[in-house]
Jmol script that loads the backbone (N, CA, C; Angstrom):
load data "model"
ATOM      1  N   UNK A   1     128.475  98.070  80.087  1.00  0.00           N
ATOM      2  CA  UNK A   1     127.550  97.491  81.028  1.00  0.00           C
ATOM      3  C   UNK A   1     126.662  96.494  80.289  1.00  0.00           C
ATOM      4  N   UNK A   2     126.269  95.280  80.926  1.00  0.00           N
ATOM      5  CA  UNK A   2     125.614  94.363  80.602  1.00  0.00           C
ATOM      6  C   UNK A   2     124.250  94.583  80.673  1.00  0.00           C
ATOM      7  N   UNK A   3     123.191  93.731  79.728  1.00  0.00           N
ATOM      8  CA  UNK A   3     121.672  93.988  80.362  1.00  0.00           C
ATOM      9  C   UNK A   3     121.296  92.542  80.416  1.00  0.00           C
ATOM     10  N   UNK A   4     120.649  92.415  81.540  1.00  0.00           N
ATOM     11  CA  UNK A   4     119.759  91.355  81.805  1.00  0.00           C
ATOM     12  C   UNK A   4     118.180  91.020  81.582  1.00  0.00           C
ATOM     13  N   UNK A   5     117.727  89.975  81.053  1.00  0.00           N
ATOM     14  CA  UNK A   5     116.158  90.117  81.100  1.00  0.00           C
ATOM     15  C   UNK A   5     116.274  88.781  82.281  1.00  0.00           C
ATOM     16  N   UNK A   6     114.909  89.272  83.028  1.00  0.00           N
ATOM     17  CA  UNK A   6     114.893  88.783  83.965  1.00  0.00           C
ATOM     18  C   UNK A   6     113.389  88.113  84.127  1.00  0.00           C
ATOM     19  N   UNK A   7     113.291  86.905  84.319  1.00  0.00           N
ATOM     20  CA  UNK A   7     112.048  86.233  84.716  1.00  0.00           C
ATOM     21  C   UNK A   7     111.672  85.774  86.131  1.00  0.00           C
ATOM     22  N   UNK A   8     112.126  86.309  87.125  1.00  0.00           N
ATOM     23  CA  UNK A   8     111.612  85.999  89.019  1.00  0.00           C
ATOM     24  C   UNK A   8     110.424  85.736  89.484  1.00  0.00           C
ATOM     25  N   UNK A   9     110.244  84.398  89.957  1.00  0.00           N
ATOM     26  CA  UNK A   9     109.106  84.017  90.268  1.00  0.00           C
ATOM     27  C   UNK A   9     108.881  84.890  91.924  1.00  0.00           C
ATOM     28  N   UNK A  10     107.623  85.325  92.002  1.00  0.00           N
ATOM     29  CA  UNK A  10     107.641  85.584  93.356  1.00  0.00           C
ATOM     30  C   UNK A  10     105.852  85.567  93.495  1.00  0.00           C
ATOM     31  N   UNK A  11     106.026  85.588  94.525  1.00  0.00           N
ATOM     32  CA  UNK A  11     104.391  85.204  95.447  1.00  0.00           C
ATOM     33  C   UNK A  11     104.007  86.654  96.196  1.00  0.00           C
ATOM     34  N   UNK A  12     102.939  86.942  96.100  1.00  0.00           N
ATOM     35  CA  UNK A  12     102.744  88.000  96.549  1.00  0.00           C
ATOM     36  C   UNK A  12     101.196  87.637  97.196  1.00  0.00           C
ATOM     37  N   UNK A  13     100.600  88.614  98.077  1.00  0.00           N
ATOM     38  CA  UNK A  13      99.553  89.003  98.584  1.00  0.00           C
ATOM     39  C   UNK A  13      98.981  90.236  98.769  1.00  0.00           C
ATOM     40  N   UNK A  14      98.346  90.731  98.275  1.00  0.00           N
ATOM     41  CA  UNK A  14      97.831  92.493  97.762  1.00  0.00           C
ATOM     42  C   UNK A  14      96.588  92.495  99.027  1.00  0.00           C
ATOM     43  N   UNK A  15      96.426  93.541  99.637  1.00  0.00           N
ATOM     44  CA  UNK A  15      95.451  93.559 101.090  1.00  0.00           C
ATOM     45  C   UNK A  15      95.172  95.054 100.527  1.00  0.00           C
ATOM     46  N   UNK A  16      93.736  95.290 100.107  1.00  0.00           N
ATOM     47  CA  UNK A  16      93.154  96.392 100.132  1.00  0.00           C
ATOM     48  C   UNK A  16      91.645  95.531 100.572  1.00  0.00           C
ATOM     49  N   UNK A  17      90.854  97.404 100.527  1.00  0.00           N
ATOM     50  CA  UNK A  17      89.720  96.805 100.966  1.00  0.00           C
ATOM     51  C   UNK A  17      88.834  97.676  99.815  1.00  0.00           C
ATOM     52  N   UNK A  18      87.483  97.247  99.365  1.00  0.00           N
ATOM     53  CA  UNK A  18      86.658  97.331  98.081  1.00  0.00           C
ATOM     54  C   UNK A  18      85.534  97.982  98.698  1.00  0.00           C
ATOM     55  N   UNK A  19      84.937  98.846  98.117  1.00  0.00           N
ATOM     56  CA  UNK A  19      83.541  99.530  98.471  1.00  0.00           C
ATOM     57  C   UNK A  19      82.239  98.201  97.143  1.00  0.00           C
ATOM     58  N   UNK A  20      81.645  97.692  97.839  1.00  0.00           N
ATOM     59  CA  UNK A  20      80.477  96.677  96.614  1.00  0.00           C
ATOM     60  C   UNK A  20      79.641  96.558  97.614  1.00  0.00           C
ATOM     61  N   UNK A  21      78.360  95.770  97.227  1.00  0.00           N
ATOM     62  CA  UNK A  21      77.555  95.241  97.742  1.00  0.00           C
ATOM     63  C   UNK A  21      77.757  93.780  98.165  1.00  0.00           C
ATOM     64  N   UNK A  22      78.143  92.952  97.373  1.00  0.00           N
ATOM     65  CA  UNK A  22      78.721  91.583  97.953  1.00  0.00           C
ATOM     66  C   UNK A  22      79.975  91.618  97.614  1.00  0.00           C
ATOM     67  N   UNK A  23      80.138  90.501  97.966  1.00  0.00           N
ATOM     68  CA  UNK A  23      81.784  89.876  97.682  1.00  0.00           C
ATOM     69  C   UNK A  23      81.651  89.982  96.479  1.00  0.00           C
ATOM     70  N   UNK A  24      81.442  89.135  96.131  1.00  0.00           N
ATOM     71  CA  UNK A  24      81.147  88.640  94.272  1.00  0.00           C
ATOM     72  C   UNK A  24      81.314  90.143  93.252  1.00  0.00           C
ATOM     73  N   UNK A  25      80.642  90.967  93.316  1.00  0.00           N
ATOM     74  CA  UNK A  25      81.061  92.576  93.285  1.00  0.00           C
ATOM     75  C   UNK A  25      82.377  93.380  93.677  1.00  0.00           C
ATOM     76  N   UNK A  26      83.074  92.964  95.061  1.00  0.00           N
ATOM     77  CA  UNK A  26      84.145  93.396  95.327  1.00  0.00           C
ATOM     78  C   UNK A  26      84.939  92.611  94.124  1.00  0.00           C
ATOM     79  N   UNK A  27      85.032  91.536  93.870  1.00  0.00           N
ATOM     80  CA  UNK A  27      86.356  90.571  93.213  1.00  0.00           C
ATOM     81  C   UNK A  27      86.215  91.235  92.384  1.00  0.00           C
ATOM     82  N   UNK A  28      84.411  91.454  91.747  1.00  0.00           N
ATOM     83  CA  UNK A  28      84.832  91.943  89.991  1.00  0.00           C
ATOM     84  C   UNK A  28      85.267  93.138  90.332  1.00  0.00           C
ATOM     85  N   UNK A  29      85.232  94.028  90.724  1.00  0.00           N
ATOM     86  CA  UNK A  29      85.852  95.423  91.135  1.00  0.00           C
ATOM     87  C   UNK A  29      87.587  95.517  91.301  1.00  0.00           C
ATOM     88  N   UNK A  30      88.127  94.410  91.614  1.00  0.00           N
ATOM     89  CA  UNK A  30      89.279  94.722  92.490  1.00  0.00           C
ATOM     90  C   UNK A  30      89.909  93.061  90.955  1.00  0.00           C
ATOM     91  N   UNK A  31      89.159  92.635  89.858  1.00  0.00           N
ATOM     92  CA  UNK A  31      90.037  91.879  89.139  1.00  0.00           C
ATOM     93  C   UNK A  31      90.241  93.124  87.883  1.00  0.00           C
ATOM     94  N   UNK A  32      88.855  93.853  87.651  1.00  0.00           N
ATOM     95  CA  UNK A  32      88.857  94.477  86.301  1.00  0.00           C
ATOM     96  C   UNK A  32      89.841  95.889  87.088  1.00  0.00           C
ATOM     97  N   UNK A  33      90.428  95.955  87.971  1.00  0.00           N
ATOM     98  CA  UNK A  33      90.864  97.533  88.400  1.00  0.00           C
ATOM     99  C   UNK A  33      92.428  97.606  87.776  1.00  0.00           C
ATOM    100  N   UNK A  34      92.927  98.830  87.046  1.00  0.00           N
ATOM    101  CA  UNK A  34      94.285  98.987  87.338  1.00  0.00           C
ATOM    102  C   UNK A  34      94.932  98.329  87.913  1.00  0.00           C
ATOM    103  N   UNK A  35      95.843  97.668  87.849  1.00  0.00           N
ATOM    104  CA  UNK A  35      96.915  97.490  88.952  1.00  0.00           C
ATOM    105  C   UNK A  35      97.656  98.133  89.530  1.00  0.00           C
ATOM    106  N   UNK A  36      98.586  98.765  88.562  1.00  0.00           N
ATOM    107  CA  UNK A  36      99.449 100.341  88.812  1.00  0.00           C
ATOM    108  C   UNK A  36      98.572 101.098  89.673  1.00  0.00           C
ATOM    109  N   UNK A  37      97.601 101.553  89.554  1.00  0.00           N
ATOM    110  CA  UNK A  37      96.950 102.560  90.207  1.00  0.00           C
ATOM    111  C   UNK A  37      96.181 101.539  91.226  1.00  0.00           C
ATOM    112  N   UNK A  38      96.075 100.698  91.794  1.00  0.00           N
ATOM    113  CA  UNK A  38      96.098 100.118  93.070  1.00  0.00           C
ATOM    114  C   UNK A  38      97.077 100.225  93.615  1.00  0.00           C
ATOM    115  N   UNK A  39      98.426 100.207  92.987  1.00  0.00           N
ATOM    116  CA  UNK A  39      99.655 100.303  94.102  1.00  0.00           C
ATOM    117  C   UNK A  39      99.929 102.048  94.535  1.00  0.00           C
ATOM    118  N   UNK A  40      99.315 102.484  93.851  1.00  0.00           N
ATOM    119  CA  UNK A  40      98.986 104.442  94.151  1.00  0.00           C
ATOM    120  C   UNK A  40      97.831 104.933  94.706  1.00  0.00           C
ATOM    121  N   UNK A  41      97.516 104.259  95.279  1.00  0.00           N
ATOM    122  CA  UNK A  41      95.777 104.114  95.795  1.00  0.00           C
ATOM    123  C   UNK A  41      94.963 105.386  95.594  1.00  0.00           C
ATOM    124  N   UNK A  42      95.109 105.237  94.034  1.00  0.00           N
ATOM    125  CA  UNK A  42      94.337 105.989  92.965  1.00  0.00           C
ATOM    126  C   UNK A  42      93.159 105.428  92.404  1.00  0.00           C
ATOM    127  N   UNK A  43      92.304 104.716  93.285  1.00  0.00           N
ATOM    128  CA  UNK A  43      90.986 104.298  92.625  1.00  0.00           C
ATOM    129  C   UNK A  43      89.865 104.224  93.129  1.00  0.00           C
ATOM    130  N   UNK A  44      89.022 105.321  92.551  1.00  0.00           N
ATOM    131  CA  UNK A  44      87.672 105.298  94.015  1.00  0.00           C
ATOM    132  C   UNK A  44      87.151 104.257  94.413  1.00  0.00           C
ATOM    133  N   UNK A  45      87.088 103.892  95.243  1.00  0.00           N
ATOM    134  CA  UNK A  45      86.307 102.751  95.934  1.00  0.00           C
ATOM    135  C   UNK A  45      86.974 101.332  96.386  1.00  0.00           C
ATOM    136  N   UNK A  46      88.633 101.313  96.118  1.00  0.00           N
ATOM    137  CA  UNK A  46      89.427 100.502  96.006  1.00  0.00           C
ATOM    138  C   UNK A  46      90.748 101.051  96.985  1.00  0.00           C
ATOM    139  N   UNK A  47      90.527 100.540  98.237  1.00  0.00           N
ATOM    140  CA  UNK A  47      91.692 101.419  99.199  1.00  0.00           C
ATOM    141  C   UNK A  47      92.841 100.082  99.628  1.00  0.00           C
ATOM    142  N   UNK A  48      93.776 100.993  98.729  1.00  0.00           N
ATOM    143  CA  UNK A  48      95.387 100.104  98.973  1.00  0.00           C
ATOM    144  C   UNK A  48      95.912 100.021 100.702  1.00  0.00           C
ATOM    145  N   UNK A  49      96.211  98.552 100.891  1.00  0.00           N
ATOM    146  CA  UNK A  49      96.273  98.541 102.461  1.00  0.00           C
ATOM    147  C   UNK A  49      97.855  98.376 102.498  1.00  0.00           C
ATOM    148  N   UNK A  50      98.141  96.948 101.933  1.00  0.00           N
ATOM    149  CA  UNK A  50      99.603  97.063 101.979  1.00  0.00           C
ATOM    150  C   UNK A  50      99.626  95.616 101.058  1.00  0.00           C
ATOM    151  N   UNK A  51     101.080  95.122 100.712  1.00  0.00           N
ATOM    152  CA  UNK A  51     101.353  93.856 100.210  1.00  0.00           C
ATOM    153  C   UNK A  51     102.567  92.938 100.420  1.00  0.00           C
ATOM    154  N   UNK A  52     102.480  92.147 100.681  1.00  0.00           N
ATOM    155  CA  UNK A  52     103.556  91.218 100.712  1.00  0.00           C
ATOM    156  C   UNK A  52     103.899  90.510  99.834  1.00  0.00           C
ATOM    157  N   UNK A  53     105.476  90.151  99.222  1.00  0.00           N
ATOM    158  CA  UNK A  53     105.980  89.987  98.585  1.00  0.00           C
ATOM    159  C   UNK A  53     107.847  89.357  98.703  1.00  0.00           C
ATOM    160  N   UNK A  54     107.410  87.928  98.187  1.00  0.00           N
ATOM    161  CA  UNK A  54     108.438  87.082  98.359  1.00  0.00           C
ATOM    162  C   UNK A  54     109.205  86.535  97.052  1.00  0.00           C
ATOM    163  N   UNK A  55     109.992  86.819  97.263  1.00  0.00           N
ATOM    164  CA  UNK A  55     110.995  86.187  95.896  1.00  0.00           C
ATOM    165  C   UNK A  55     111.301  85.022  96.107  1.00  0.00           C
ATOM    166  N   UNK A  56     111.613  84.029  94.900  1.00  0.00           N
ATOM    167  CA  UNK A  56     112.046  82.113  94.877  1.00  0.00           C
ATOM    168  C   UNK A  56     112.907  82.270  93.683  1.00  0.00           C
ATOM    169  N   UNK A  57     113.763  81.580  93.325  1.00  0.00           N
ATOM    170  CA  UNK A  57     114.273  80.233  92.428  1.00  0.00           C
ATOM    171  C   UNK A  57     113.177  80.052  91.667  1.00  0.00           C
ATOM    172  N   UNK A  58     112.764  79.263  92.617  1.00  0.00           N
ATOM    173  CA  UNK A  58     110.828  78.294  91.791  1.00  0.00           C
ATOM    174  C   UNK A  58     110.042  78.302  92.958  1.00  0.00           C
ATOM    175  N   UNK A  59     109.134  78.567  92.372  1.00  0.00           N
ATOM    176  CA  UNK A  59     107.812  78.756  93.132  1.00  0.00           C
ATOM    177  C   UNK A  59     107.123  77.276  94.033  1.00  0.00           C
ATOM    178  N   UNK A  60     107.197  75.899  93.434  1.00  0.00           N
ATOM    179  CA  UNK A  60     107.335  74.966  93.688  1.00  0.00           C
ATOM    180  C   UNK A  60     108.559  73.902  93.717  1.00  0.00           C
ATOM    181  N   UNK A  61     108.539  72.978  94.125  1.00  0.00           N
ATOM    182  CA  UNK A  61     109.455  71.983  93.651  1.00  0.00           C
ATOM    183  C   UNK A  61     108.935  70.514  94.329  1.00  0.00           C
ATOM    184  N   UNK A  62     108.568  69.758  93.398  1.00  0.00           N
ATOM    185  CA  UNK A  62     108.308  68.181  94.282  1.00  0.00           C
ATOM    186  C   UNK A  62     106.830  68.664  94.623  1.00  0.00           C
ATOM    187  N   UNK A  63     106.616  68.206  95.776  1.00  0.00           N
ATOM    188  CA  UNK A  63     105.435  68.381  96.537  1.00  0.00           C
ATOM    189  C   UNK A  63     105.538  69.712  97.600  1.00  0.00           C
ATOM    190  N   UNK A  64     106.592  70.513  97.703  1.00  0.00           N
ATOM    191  CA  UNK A  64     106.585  71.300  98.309  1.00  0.00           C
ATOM    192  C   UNK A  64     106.496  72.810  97.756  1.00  0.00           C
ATOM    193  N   UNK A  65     105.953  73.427  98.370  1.00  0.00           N
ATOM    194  CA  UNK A  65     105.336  75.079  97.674  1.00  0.00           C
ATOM    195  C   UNK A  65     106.428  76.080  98.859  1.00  0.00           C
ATOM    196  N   UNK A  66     106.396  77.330  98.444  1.00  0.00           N
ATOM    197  CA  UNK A  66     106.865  78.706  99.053  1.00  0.00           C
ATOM    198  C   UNK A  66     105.909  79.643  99.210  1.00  0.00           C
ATOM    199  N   UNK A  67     104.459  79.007  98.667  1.00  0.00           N
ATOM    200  CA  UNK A  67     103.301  79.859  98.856  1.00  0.00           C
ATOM    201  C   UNK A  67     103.445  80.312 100.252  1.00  0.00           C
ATOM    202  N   UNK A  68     103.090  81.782 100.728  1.00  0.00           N
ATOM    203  CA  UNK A  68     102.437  82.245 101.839  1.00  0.00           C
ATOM    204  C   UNK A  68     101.090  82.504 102.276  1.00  0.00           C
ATOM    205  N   UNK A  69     100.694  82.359 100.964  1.00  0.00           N
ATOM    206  CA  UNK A  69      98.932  81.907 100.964  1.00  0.00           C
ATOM    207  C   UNK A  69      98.278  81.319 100.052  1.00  0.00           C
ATOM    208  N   UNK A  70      97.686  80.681 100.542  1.00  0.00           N
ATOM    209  CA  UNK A  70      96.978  79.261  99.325  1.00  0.00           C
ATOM    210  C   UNK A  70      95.698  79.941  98.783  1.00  0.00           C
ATOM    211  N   UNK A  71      95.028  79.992  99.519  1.00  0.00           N
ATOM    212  CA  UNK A  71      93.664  80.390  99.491  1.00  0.00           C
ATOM    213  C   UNK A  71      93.101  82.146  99.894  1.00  0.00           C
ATOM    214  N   UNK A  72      92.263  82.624  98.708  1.00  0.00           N
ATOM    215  CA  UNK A  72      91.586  83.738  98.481  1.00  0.00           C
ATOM    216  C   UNK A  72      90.554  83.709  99.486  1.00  0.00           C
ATOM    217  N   UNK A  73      91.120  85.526 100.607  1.00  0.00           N
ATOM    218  CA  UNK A  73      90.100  85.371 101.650  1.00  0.00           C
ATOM    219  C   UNK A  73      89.760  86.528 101.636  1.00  0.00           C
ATOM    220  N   UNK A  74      88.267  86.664 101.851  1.00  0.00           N
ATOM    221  CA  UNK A  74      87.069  87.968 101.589  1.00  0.00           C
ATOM    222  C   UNK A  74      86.718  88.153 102.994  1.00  0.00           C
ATOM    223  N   UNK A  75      86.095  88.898 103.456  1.00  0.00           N
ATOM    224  CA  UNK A  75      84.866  89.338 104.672  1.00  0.00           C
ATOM    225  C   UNK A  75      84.875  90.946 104.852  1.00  0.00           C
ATOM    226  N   UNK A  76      83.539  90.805 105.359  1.00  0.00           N
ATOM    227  CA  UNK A  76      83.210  92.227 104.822  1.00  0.00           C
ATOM    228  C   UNK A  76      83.668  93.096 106.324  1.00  0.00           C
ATOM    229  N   UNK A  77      84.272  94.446 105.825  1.00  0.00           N
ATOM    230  CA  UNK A  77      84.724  95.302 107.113  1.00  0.00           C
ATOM    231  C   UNK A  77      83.862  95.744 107.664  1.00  0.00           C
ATOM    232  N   UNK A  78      82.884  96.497 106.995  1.00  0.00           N
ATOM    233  CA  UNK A  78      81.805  97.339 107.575  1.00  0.00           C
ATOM    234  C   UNK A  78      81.099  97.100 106.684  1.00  0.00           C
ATOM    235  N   UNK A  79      79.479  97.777 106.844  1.00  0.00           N
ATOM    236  CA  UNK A  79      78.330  97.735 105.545  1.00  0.00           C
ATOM    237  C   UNK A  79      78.778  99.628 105.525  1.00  0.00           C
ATOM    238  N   UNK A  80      78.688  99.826 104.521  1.00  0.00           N
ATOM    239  CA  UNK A  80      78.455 101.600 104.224  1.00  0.00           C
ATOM    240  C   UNK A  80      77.505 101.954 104.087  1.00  0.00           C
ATOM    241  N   UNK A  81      76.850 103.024 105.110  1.00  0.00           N
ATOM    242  CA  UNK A  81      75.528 103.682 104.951  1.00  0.00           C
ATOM    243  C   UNK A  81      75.341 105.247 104.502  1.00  0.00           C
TER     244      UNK A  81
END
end "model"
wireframe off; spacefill off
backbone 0.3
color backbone group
């Protein structure tokens, strides 16, 4: 049997939601967190929602993208009291 190493570009979008006081607090919360244990929604205050995930060739080519999302979007669900 053969082995392959493999380099696959793919695009993804990770949807949980963060316990902080601002945004600015959620990001640092949800950049410095596990990853692995975000996908096991093993982290207090950090609840795994779901993710999407697309495989390419190349991620770009020319002027055209395979992105499914360009832009990083925040808003708050609830305040916690």
């Amino acid at each position: 049997m053969k082995k392959y190493y493999i380099e696959l570009p793919y695009i993804g979008v990770l949807k949980v939601e963060v316990n902080a006081e601002t945004k600015e607090e959620a990001l640092e919360k949800l950049a410095e967190a596990d990853k692995e244990e975000i996908f096991k929604d093993k982290i207090n205050g950090i609840s795994y929602i779901d993710e999407d995930w697309n495989y390419h060739e190349q991620v770009t080519q020319g002027n055209i993208s395979n992105a499914v999302q360009y832009d990083l979007f925040i808003e708050e669900v609830e305040e916690d009291k």
